[in-house]
Structure formats: C-alpha cells, structure tokens
C-alpha positions in Angstrom: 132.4 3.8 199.2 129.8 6.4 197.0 132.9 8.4 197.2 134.9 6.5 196.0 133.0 5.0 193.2 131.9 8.6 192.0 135.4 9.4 191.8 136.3 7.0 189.9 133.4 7.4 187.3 134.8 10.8 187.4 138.2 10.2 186.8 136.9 7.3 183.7 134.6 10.1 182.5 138.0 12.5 182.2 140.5 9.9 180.9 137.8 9.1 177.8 137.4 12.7 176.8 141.1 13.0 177.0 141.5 10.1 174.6 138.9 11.7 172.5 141.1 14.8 172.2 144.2 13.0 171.9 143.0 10.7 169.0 141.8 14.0 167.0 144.6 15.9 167.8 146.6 12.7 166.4 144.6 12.8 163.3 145.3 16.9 162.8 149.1 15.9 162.8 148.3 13.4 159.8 146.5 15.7 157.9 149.5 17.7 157.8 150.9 15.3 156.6 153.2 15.1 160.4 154.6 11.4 161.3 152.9 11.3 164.7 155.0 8.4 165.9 158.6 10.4 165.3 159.8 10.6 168.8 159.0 14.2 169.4 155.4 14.2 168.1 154.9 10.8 170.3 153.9 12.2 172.9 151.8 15.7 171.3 148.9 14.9 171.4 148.7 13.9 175.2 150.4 17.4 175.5 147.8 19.3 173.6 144.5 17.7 175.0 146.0 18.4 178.6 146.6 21.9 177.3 143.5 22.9 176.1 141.7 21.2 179.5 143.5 23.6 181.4 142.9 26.4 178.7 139.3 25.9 178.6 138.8 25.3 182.5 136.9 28.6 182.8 133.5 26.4 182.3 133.6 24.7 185.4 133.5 27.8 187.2 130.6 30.1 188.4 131.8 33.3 188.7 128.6 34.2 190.5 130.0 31.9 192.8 133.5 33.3 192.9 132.0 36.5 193.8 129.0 35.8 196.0 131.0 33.7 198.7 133.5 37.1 199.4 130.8 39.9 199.1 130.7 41.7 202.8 128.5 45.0 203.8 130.2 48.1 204.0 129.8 51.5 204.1 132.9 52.2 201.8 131.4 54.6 198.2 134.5 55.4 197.1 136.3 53.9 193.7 137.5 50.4 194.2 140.3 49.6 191.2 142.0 46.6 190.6 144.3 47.1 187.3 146.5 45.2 185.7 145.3 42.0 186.0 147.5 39.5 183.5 145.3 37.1 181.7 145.3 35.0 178.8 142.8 33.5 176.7 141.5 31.8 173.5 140.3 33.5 170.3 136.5 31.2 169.0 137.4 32.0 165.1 141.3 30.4 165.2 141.6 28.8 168.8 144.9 30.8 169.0 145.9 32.9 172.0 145.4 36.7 172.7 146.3 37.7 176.1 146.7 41.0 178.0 145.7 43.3 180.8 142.2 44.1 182.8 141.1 46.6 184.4 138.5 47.0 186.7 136.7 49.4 188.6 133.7 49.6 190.7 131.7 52.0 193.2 130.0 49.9 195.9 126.8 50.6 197.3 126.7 49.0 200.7 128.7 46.2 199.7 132.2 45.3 198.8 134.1 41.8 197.4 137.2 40.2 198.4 139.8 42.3 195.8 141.4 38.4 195.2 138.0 37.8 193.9 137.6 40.4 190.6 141.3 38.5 189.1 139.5 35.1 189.7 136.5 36.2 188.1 138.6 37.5 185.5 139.8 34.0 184.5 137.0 32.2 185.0 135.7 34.3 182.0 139.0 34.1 179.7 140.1 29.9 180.2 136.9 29.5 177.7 136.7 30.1 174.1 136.2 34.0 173.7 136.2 37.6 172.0 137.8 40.1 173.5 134.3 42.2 173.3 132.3 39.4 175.3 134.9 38.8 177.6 134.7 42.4 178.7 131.1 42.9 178.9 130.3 39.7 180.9 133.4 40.9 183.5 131.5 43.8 184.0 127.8 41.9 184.3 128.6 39.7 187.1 130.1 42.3 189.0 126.6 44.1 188.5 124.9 40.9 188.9 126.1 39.7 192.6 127.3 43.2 193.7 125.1 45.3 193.0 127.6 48.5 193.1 126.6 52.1 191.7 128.7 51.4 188.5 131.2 49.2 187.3 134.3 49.9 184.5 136.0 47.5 183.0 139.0 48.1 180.1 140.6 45.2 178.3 143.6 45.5 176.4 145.3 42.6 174.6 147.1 41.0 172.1 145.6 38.9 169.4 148.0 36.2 168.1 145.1 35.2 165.4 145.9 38.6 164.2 149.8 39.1 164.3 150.6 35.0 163.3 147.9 34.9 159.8 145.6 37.4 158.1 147.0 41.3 158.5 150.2 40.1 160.1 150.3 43.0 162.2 152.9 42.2 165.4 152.3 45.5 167.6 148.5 46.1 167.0 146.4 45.6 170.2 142.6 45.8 170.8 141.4 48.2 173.6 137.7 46.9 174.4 135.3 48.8 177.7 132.3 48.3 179.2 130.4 51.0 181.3 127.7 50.2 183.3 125.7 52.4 185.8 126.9 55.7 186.9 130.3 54.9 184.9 128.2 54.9 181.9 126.2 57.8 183.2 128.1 60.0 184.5 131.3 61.7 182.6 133.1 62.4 185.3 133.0 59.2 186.8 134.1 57.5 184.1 136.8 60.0 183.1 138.2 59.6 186.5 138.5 56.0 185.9 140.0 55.9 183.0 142.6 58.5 184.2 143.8 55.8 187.1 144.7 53.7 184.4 145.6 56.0 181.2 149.7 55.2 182.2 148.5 51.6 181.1 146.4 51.9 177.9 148.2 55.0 176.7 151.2 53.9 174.9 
C-alpha cells in the first residue's frame, strides 16, 4: 500500500510539472502571436513538455552510479577506446540542439568498466542543458572519479544548431572540444596515440 500511494504522489508530482510546462509553452505560442487551439497546435504543447522531459532526463541520473556498479579488477594497462558514440544535446544560451560524436579513451590501472557503461555515461551528461566545453570535461572527470585509470581522453565533436539556425548562420561549421587528464595530459605520446585512433573521425 506505501507503494502504491508513493507512486501515485509520484505520478501527481509529474502530471503537475507537465501542466506547468504545457501552460507556458501554451503562452510562448501566443506571444507569437500562434492560435494555439488551431487543430495542429492543439495538441503542442503536450508534445513539447514531454519532449523536453525526455531531453533533459540526464538529471535523474548519477553517472557515478552508471559507472561504479560495472567497474571490475583487472590487470588489463593497455588503451581502452570507445569512439563514435552518437549523442545529442541542448545548448543553455538558445535551448536548441547541437549533437555529434564522442570519443573516449582511457588506460586502466587495475580496474576496468563495462564498455556499455562510457555511452551511458555519455548521455547522462548531454540530456541536460549544456556547453559543449563542460560536457567534455565532466565525461572525462567521472571516469577519473570512479575509475581511477592512468589517464583519460575524451574528444567531442558536434554540431551547434544555435549556430547554423540564428547569429553567424554558418551550416557546416562544427566545434571540436578535448579534455586530457593524467598521463594523456602528460605524456605526448600517449595522447598523440590517441588521437591518431580517431583522426579518420575528427579529420575531415
């Protein structure tokens, strides 16, 4: 019965915020001057407040979590890399999209994670409001945080519809961001040999 009656608080507790978000996203619609009750507006706002739940659901997860729960020992010190991993995510300034590819690399010391585990962690980070640049370094952090490897890589490329929809207008520009830490920061030749696994991707 506590179940139960927590669920339902639960599920109250969601269906009031998604009224909230509906009603403002309602009142957006008439500030541009948009008939909100035309039959394919009617429904919008119920569209865009589930949207931007789902967009934003990143908050709800630890990715401390996410990684601590699939961290095993192992003797393994050799390069782990796990490239190309599709995301998307939402620019802070506009709330418009940029989206892209991340890639990461790490050198264990006596411990490994569950490769599933670095894309989770991945979009656990970008469903939340974001910067490319922060998105990158706090990728790289946890990894450091719960794995404790020799050095972590990460590299971020990614379009930026805030930039190719308003402002410069520029349709083909993307943003390459990195983040070194440890022995990829330290040592050249580590780090070179990283970013030569995944120069066919950011090279264009």
């Amino acid at each position: 019965m506590e179940i139960e009656k927590a669920e339902k608080i639960l599920g109250s507790a969601k269906s009031d915020l998604n009224s909230r978000l509906e009603y403002h996203v309602e009142s957006i619609l008439r500030e541009l001057g948009m008939d909100s009750s035309r039959e394919g507006l009617r429904r919008t706002p119920k569209r865009v407040a589930e949207a931007f739940r789902f967009f934003t659901q990143g908050y709800a997860q630890d990715p401390d979590q996410i990684l601590s729960r699939a961290t095993f020992s192992e003797k393994y010190n050799q390069m782990v890399l796990v490239k190309d991993v599709n995301f998307f995510s939402l620019c802070e300034h506009h709330l418009l999209p940029f989206y892209g590819k991340c890639h990461v690399g790490y050198i264990p010391d006596g411990k490994v994670v569950g490769l599933s585990k670095i894309p989770r962690v991945v979009d656990a980070y970008a469903r939340r409001l974001q910067i490319q640049e922060r998105l990158t370094q706090e990728i790289a952090s946890a990894i450091e945080s719960v794995v404790k490897p020799r050095g972590v890589g990460v590299v971020i490329e990614a379009f930026h519809l805030c930039m190719a929809m308003r402002g410069v207008e520029k349709q083909n520009a993307y943003a390459t961001t990195s983040a070194m830490l440890g022995v990829f920061e330290s040592h050249e030749r580590t780090r070179m040999e990283f970013l030569s696994f995944i120069r066919r991707d950011v090279s264009r």
